[in-house]
C-alpha positions as CSV (number, residue, x, y, z in Angstrom):
1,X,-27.7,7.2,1.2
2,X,-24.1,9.0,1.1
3,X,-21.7,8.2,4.1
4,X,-21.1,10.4,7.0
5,X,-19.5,13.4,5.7
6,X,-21.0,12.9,2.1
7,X,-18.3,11.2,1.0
8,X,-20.8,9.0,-1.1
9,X,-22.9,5.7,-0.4
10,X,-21.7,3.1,2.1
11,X,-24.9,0.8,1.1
12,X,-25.9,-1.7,0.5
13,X,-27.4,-2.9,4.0
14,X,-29.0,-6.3,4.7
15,X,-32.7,-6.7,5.3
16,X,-31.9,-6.4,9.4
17,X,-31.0,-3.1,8.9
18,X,-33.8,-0.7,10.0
19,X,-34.1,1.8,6.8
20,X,-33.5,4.9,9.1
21,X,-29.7,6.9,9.3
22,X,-29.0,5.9,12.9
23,X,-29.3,2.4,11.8
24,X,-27.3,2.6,8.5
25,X,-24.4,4.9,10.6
26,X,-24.4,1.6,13.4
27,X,-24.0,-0.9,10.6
28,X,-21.4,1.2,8.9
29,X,-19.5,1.1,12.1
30,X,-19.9,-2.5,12.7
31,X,-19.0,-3.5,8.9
32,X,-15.7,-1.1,9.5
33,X,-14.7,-3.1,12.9
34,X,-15.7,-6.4,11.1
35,X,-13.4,-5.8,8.1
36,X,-10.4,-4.0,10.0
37,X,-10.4,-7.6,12.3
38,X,-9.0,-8.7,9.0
39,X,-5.4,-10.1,9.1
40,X,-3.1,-7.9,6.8
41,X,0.7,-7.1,6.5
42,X,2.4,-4.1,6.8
43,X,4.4,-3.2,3.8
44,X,6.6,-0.4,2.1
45,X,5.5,0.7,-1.7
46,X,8.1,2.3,-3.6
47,X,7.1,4.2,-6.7
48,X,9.0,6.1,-9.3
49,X,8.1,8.3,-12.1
50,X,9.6,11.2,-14.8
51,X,6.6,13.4,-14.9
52,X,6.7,16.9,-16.7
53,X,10.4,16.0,-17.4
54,X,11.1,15.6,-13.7
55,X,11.8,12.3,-11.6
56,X,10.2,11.9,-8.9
57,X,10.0,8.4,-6.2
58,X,8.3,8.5,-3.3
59,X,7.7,5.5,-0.3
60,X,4.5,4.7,1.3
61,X,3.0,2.6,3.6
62,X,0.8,0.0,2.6
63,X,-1.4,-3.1,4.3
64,X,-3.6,-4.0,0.6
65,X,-1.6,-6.0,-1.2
66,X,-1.8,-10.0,-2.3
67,X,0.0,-12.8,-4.8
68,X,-2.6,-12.8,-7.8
69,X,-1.3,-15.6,-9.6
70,X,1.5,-18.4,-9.4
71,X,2.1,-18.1,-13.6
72,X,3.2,-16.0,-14.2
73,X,3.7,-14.2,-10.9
74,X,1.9,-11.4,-10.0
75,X,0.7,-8.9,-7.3
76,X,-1.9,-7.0,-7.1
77,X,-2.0,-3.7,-4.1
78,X,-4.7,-1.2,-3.5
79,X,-3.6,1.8,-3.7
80,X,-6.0,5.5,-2.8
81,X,-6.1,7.1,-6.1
82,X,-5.5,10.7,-4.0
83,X,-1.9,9.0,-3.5
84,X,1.2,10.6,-4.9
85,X,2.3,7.0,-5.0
86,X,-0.8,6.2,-7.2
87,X,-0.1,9.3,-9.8
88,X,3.8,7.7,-9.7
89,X,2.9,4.1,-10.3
90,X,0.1,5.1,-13.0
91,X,3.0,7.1,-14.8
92,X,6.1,4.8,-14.0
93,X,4.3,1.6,-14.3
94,X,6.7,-0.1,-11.7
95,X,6.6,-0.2,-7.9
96,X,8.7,-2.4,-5.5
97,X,6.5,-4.1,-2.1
98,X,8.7,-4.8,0.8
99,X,8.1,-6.3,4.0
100,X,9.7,-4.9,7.2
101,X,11.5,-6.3,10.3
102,X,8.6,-6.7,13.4
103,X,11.5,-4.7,15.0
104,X,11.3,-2.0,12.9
105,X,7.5,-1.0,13.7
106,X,8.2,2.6,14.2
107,X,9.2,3.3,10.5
108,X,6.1,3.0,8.9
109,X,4.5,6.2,10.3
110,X,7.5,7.6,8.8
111,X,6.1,6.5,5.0
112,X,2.1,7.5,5.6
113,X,2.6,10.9,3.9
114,X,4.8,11.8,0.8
115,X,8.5,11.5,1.3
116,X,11.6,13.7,1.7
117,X,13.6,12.1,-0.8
118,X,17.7,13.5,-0.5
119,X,19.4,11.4,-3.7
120,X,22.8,12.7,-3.0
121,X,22.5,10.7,0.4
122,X,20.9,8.0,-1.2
123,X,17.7,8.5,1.6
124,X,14.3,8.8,2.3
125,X,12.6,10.5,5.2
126,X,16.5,9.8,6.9
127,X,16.3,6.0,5.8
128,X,18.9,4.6,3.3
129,X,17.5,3.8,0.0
130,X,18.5,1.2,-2.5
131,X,16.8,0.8,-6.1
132,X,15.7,-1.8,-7.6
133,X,16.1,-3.2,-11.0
134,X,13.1,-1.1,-12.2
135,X,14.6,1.7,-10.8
136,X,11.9,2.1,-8.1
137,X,13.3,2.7,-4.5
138,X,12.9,0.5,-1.3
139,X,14.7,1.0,2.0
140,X,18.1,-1.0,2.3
141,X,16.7,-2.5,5.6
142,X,13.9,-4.1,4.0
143,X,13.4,-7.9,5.0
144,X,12.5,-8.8,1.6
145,X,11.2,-7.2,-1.7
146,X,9.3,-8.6,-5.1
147,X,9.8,-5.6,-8.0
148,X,6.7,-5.3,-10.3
149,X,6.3,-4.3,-13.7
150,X,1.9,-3.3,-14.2
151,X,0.5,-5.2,-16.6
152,X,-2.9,-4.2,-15.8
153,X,-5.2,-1.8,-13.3
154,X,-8.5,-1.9,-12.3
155,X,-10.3,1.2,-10.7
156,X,-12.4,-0.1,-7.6
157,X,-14.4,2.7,-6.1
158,X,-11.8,5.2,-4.3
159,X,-8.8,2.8,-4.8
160,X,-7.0,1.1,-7.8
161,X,-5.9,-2.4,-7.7
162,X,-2.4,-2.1,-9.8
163,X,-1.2,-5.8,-10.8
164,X,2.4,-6.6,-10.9
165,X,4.7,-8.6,-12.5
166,X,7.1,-9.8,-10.4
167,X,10.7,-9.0,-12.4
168,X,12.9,-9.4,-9.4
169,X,12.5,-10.7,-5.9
170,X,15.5,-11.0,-3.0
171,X,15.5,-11.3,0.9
172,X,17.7,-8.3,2.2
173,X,17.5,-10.2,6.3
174,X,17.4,-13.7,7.4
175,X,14.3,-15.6,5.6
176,X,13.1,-16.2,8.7
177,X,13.1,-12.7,10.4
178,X,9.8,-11.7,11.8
179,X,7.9,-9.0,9.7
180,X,5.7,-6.8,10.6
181,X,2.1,-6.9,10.3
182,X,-0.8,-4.4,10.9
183,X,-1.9,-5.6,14.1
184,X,1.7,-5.4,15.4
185,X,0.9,-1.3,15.5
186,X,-1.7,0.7,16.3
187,X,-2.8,1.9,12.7
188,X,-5.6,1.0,10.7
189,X,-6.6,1.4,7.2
190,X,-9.8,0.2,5.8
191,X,-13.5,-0.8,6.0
């Protein structure tokens, strides 16, 4: 059974669900609800790359991302393989994850689509940018930020999990400033 759209199968379904599409479609729906109900943050990705002899660093927003281990320490995100910041990562194999200020809610829908990055300003999308010891970028205003080395990826359907070493980690705001979290905004990603 491909999912609405034929964007392939959204199976498997449990025996309550009737074998018929209008059944299938309703469980899709309530599995999407059921997993966007999901507590997540809100983060910023930065991502940088020489590809074809050309550097290029992009910003994106991100809510899939978790501490994989305490030794050494690693992080893992899920990032949509259709992602500029996926092609960067896979060639750069670095990437900074920052949280942001609860105040600053309105900057992420700045980061859901690829960049405008002006490096004589020192900006992105209008934001000031700072780099990290990888060289990947992250806004200046970040709260805090780990930077990641990959030491491994793992396809998972439509999404790879890239897993980071942590090779530097700072808080850019008071430790205790609130950051933002998906349900603190109106997007969703996921299910």
């Amino acid at each position: 059974m491909a999912a609405p759209g034929g964007s392939g199968p959204i199976g498997p379904y449990p025996p309550r669900v009737a074998d018929d599409d209008e059944a299938h479609d309703h469980y899709d729906r309530l599995r999407r609800r059921v997993l966007w109900s999901f507590p997540s943050g809100l983060y910023l990705v930065g991502s940088r790359a020489t590809i074809d002899g050309v550097d290029r660093q992009n910003l994106m927003t991100l809510n899939w991302a978790t501490q994989v281990s305490f030794d050494p320490k690693l992080v893992g995100i899920g990032v949509e393989q259709t992602a500029v910041t996926h092609e960067l990562i896979t060639a750069g194999r670095v990437f900074t994850l920052a949280t942001i200020s609860r105040e600053d809610r309105a900057i992420v829908r700045k980061f859901t689509k690829p960049v405008e990055i002006d490096e004589a300003a020192s900006t992105a999308n209008g934001f000031e940018l700072t780099y990290a010891v990888t060289g990947a970028p992250m806004l200046t205003s970040a709260v805090a930020y780990v930077d990641c080395e990959v030491r491994e990826s793992i396809v998972l359907g439509g999404h790879t999990f890239f897993v980071g070493e942590v090779v530097d980690a700072a808080f850019r705001a008071e430790e205790d400033t609130e950051v933002l979290r998906m349900e603190d905004t109106r997007l969703n990603y996921g299910g």
